[in-house]
Backbone bond lengths (Angstrom), bond angles and torsions (degrees), N, CA, C in turn:
res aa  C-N    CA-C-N  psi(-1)  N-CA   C-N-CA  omega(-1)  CA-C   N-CA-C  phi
1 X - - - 1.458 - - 1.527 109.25 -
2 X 1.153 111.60 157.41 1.644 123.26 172.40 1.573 118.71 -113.38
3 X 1.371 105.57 135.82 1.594 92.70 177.57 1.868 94.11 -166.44
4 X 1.315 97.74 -176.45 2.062 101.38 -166.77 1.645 102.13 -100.72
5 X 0.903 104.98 116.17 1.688 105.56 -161.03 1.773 98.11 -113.70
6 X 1.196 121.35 120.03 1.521 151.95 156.14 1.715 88.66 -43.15
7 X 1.484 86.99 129.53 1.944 101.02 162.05 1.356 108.94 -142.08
8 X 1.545 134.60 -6.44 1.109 128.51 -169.36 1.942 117.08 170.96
9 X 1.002 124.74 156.25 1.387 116.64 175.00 1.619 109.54 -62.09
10 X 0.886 129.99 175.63 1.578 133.68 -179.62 1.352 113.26 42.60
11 X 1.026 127.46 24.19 1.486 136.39 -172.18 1.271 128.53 -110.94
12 X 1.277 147.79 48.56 1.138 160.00 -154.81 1.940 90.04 -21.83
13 X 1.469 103.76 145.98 1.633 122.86 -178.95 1.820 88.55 -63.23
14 X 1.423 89.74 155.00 2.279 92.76 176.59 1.740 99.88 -131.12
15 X 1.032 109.35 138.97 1.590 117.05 -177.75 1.211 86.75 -89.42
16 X 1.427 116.29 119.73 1.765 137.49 167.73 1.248 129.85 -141.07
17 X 1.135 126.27 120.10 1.819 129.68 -163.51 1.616 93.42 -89.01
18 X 1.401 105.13 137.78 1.454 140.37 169.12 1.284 124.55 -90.55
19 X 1.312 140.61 170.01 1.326 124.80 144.50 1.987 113.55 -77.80
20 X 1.561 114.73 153.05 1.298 107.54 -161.89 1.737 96.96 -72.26
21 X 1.476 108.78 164.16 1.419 122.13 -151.22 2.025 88.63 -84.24
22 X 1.217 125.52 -171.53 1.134 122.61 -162.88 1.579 108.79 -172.70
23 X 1.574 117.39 92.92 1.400 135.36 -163.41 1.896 111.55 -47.37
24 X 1.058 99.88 63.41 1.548 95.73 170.62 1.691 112.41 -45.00
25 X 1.686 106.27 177.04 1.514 105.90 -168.32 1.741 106.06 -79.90
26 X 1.374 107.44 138.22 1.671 113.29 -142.76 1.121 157.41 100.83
27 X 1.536 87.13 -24.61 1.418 106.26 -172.40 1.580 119.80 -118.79
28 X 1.241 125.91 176.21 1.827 130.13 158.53 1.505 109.70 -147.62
29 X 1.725 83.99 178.19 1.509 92.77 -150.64 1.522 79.58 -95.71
30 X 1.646 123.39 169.78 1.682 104.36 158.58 1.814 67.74 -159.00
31 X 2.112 82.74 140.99 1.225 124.89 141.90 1.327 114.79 -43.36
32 X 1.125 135.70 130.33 1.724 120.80 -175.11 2.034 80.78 -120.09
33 X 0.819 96.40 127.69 1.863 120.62 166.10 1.538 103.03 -103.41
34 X 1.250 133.21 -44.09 1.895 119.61 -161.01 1.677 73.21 -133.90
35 X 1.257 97.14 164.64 1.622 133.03 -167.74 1.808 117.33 -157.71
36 X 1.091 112.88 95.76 1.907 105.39 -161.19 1.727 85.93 -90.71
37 X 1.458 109.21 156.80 1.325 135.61 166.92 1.464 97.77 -111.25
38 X 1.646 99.19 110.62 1.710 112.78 161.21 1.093 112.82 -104.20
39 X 1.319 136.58 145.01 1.579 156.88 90.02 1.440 100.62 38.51
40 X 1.129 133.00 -25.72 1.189 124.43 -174.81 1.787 102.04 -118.21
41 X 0.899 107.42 0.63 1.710 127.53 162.61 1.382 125.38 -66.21
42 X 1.056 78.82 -59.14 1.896 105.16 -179.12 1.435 104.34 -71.30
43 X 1.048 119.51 -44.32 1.474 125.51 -158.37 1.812 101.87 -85.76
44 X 1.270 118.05 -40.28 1.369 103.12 159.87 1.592 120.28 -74.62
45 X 1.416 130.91 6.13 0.947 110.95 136.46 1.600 150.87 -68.86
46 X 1.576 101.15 -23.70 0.774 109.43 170.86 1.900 131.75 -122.56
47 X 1.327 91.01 29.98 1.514 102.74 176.95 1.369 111.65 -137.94
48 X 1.322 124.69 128.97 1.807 110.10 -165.13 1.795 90.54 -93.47
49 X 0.967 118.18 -2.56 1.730 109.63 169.67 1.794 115.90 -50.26
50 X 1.558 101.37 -22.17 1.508 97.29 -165.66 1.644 95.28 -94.72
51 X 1.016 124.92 -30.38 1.641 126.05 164.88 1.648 104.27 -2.39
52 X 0.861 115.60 -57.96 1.837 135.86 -142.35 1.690 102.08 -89.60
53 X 1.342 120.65 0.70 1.250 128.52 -158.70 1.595 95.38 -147.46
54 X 1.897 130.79 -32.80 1.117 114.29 170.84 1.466 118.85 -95.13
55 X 1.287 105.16 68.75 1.918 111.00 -178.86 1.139 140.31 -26.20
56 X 1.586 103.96 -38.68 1.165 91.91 -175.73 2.164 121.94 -131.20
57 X 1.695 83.58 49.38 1.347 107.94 166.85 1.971 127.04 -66.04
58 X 1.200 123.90 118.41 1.498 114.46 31.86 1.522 117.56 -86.08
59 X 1.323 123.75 158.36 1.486 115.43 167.49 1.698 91.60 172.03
60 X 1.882 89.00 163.27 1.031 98.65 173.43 1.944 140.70 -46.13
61 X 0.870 131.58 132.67 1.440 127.05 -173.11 1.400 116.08 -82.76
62 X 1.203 164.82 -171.99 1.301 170.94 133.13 1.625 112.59 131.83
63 X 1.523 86.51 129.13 2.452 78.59 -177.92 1.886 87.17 -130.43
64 X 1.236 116.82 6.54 1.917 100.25 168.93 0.986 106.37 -109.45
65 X 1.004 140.15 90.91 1.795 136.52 173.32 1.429 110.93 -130.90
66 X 1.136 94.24 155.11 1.397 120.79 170.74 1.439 120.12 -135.09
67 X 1.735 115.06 159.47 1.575 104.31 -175.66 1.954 97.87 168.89
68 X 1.007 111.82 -158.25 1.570 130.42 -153.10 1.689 94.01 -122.56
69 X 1.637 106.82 129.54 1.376 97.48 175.92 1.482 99.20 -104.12
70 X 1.633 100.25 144.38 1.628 121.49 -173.09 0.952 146.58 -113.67
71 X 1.709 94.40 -8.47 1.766 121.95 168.18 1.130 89.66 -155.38
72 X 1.879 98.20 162.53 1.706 104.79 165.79 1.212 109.30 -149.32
73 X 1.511 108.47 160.71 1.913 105.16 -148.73 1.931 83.44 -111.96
74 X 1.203 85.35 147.56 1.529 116.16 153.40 1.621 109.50 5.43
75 X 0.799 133.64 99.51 1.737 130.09 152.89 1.622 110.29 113.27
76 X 1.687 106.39 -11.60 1.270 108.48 -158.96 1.414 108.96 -87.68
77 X 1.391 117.61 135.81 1.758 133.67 -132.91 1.668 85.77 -123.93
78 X 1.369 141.17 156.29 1.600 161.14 -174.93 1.335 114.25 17.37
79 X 1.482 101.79 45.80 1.467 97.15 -178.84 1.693 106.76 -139.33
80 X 1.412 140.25 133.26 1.396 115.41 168.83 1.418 108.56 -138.62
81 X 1.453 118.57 -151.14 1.347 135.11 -160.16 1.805 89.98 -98.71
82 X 1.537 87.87 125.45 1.894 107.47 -165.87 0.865 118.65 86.23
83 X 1.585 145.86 -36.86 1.304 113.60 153.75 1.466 134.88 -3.73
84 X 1.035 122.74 126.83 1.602 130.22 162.94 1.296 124.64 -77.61
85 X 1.090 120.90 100.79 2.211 102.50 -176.51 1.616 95.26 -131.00
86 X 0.961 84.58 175.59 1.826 108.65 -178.28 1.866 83.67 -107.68
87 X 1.418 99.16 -173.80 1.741 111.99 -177.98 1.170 97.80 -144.62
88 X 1.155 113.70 117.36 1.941 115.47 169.22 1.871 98.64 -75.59
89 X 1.114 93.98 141.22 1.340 92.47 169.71 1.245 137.91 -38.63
90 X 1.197 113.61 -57.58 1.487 147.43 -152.91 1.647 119.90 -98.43
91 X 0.836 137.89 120.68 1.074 137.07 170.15 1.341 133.81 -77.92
92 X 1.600 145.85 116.24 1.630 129.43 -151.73 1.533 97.85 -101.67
93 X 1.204 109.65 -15.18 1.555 119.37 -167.33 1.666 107.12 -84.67
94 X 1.455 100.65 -55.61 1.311 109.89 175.36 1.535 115.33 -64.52
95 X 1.216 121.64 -42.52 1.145 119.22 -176.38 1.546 118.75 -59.92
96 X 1.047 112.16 -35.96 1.456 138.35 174.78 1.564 118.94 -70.40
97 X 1.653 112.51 -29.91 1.209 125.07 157.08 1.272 121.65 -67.96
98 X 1.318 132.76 -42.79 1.535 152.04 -141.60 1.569 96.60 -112.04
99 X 1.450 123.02 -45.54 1.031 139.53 -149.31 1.730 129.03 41.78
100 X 1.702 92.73 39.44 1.574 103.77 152.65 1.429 98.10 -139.41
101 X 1.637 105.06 167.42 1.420 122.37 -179.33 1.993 89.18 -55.49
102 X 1.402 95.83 147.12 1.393 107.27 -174.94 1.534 106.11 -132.01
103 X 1.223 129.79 100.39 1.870 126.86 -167.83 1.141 87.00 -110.06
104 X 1.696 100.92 176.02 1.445 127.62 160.67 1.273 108.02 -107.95
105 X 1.367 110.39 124.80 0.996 117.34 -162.65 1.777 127.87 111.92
106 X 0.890 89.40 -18.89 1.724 111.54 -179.83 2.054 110.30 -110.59
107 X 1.365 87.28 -43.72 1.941 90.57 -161.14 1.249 75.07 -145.63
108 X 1.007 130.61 61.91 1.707 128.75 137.46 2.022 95.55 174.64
109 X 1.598 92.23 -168.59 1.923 93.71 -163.11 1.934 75.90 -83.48
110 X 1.631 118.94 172.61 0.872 143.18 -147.51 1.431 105.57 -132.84
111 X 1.212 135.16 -165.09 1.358 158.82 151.51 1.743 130.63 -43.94
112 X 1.196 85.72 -51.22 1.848 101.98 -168.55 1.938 89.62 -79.98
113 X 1.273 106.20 68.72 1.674 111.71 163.40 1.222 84.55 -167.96
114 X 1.570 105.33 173.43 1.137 143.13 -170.85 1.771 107.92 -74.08
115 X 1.397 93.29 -44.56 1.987 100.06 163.86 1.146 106.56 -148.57
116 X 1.438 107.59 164.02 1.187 135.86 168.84 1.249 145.13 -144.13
117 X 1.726 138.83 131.19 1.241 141.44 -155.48 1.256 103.94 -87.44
118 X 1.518 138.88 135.06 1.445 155.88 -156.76 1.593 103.04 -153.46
119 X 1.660 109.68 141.81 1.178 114.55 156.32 1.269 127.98 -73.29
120 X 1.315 137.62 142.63 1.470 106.52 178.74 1.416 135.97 -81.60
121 X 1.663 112.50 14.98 1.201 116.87 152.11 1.410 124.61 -69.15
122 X 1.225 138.29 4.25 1.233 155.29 -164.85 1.722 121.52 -113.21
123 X 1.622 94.66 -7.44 1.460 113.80 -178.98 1.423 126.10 -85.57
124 X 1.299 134.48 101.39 1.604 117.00 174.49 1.731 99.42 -110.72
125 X 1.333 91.06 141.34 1.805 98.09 -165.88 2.000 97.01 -83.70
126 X 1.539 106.13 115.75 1.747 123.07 -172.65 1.799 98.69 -74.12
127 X 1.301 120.99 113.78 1.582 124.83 179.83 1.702 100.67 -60.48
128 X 1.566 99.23 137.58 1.601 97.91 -179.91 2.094 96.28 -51.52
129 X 0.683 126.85 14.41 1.902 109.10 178.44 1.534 89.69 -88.87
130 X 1.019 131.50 -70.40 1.068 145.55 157.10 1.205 130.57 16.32
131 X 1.522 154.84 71.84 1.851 131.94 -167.84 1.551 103.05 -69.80
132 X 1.736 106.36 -162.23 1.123 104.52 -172.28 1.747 98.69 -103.96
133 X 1.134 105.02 -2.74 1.729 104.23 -160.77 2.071 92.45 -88.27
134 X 1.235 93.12 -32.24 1.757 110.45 175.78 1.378 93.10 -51.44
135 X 1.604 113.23 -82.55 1.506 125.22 -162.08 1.556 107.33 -36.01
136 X 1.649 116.47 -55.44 1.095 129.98 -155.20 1.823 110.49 -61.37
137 X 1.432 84.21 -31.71 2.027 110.08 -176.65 1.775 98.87 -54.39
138 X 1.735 91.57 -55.49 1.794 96.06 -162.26 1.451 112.59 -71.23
139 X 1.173 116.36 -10.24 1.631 125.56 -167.20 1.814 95.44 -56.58
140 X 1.167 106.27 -79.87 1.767 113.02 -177.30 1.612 121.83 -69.93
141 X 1.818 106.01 -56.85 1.308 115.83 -162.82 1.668 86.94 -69.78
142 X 1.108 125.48 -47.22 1.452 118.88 -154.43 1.463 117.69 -63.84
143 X 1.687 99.21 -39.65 1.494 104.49 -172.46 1.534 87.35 -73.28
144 X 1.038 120.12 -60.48 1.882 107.93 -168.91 1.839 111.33 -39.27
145 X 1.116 114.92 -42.95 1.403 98.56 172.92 1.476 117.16 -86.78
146 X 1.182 116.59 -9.65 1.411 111.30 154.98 1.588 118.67 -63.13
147 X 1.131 105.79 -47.39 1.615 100.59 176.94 1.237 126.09 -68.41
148 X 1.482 121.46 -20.91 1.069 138.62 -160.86 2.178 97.77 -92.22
149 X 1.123 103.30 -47.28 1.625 112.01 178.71 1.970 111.48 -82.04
150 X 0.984 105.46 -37.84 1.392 109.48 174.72 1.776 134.27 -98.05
151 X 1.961 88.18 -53.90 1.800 68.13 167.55 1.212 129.95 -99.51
152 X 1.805 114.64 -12.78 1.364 118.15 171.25 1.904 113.20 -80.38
153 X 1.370 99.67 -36.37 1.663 107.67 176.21 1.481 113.71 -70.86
154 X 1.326 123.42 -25.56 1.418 123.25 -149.44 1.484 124.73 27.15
155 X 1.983 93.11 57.35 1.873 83.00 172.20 1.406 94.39 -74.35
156 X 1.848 78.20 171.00 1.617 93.68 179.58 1.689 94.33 -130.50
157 X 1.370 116.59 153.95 2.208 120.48 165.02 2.041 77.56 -37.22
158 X 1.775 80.38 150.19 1.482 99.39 156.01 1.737 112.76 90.47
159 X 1.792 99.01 -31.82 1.868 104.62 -157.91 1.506 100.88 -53.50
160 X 1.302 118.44 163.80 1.451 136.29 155.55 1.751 92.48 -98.03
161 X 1.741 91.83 114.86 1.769 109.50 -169.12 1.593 118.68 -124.77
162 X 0.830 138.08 126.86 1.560 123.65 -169.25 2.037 88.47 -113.40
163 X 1.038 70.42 141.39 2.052 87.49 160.16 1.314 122.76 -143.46
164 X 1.675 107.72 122.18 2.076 106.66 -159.91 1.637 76.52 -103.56
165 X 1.539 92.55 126.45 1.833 105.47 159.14 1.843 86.70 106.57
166 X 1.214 110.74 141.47 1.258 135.10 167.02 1.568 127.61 -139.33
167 X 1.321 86.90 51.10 1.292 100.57 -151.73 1.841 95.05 -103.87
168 X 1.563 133.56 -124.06 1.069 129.11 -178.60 1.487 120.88 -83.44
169 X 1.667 116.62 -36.52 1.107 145.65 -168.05 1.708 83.62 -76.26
170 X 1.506 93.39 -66.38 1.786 95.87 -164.59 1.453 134.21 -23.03
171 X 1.769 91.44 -70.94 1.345 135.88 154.61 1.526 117.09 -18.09
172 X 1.340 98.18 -52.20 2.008 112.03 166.02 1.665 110.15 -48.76
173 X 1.775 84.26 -73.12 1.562 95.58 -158.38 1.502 97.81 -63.50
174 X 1.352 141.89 -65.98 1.547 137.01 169.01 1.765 112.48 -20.24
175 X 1.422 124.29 -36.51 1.033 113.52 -176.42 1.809 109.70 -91.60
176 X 1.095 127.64 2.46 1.194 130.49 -167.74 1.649 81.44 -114.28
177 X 0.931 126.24 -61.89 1.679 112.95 -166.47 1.718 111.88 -59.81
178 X 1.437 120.67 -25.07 1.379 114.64 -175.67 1.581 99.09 -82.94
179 X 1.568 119.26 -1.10 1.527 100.75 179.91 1.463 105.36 -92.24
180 X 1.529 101.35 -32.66 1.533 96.11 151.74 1.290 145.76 -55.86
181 X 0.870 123.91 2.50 1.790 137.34 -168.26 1.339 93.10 58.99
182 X 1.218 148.90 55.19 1.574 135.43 138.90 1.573 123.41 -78.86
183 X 1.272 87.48 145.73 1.812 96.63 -170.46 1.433 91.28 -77.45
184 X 1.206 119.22 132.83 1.458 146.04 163.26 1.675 134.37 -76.65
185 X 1.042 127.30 99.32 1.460 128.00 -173.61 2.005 99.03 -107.50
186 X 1.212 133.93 106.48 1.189 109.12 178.45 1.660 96.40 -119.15
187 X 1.447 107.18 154.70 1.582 110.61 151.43 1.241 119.91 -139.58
188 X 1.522 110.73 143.42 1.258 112.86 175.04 1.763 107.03 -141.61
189 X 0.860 143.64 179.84 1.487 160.43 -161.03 1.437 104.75 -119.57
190 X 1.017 144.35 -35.65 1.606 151.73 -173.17 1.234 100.28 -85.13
191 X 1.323 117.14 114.73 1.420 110.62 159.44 1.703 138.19 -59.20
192 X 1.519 99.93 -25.41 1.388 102.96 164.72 1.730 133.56 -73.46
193 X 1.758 79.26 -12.31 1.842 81.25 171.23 1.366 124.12 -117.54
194 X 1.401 92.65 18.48 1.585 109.32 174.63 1.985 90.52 -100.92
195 X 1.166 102.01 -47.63 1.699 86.32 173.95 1.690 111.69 -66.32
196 X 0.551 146.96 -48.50 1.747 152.71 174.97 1.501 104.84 -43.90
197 X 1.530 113.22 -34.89 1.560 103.43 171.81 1.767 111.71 -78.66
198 X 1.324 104.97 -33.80 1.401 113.56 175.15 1.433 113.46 -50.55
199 X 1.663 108.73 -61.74 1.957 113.74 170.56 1.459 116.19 -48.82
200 X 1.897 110.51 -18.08 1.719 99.99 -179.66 1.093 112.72 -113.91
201 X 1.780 108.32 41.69 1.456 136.44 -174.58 1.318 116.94 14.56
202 X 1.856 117.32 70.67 0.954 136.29 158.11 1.717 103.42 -91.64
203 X 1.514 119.09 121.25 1.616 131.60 -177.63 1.490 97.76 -65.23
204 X 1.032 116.24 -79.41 1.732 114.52 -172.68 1.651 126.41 -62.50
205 X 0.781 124.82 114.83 2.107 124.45 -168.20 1.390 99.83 -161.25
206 X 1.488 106.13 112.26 1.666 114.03 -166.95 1.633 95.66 -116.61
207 X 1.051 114.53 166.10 1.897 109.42 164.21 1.552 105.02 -98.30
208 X 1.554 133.56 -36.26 1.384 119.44 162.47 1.456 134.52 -64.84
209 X 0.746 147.41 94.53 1.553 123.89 170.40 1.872 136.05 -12.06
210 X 1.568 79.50 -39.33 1.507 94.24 -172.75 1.871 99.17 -69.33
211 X 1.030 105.09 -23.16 1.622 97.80 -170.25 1.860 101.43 -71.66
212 X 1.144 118.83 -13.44 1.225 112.85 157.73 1.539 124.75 -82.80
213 X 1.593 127.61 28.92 1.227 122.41 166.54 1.048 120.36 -57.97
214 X 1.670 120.18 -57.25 1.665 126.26 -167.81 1.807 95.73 -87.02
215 X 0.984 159.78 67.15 0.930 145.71 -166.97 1.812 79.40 -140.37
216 X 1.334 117.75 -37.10 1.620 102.99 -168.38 1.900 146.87 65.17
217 X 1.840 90.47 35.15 1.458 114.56 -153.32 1.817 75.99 -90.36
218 X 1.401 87.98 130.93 1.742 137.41 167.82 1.833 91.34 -49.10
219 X 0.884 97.97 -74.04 1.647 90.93 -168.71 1.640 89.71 -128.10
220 X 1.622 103.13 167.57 1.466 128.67 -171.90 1.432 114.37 -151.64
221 X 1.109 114.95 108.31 1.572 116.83 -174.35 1.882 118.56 -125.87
């Protein structure tokens, strides 16, 4: 397989073929179709602080992907060959084994190849409505604003909610709270993403923040 493999900070990514990865017991192989570029990508390129957290460099880079599973290893129970899943980053099993956060993409090969080896705790099955560039989006950005609006915010259906930035993160959490029926307060500074909240018929969208003082939103994220 081929994919852009991380060797160091200041190091531009290198397109380098591997031998293809091989579903040990636990694990699968997945076709990767979408590949997300995070913020936290970039930034270990260019900050050697993240060194210390991507273990097991050199290696492939990518932790949002999505794709088609193509083998399956040893023991692994409701899952098969074609399935569609997205990949949560993170591993709860491994991490818990290792006793550090354990990603893909970080401590194993990543996304940015052609395939990639996953635990199958790392699997959420993507509904054919669904593409892969979608799936690949919700893997990181999504759960972070999920965590960020639900388990750190404790919204609840119904809340009066403000969200500053409508930006990628935003965009998540704003779209998960209007399926909830939450009242919406957003601000952002960009006029184009103050209109974009308007088209995803959020009523309230200020350019200050402060103009959301009296508004009285339950949580703010």
């Amino acid at each position: 397989m081929k994919g852009w493999e991380f060797t160091d900070t200041n190091i531009p990514l290198k397109l380098v073929e591997k031998p293809d990865p091989v579903a040990k017991p636990g694990f699968v192989v997945i076709e990767v179709k979408a590949a997300g570029l995070c913020h936290s990508d970039v930034a270990a390129l260019e900050d050697p602080g993240w060194i210390g957290i991507i273990t097991a460099h050199p290696m492939y880079m990518g932790h949002e992907n999505a794709g088609v599973i193509i083998e399956v290893g040893e023991g692994v129970e409701g899952w098969k060959v074609g399935d569609r899943v997205g990949i949560a980053p993170i591993s709860a099993k491994l991490s818990a084994e290792t006793g550090r956060s354990w990603a893909v993409g970080y401590q194993c090969d990543g996304g940015y190849a052609d395939k990639c080896a996953v635990p199958v705790d790392c699997l959420v099955p993507l509904p054919d409505g669904v593409s892969f560039m979608e799936g690949a989006a919700a893997t990181d950005a999504g759960m972070t604003s999920y965590h960020a609006l639900y388990k750190a915010g404790g919204a609840k259906p119904g809340m009066k909610v403000g969200i500053i930035g409508i930006g990628g993160l935003g965009q998540f959490a704003a779209g998960m709270a209007l399926i909830d029926d939450m009242d919406l307060y957003i601000a952002d500074v960009s006029p184009d993403a103050r209109k974009l909240a308007e088209e995803m018929g959020i009523k309230h969208v200020y350019e200050n923040v402060l103009d959301m003082a009296d508004a009285g939103c339950e949580v703010i994220v």
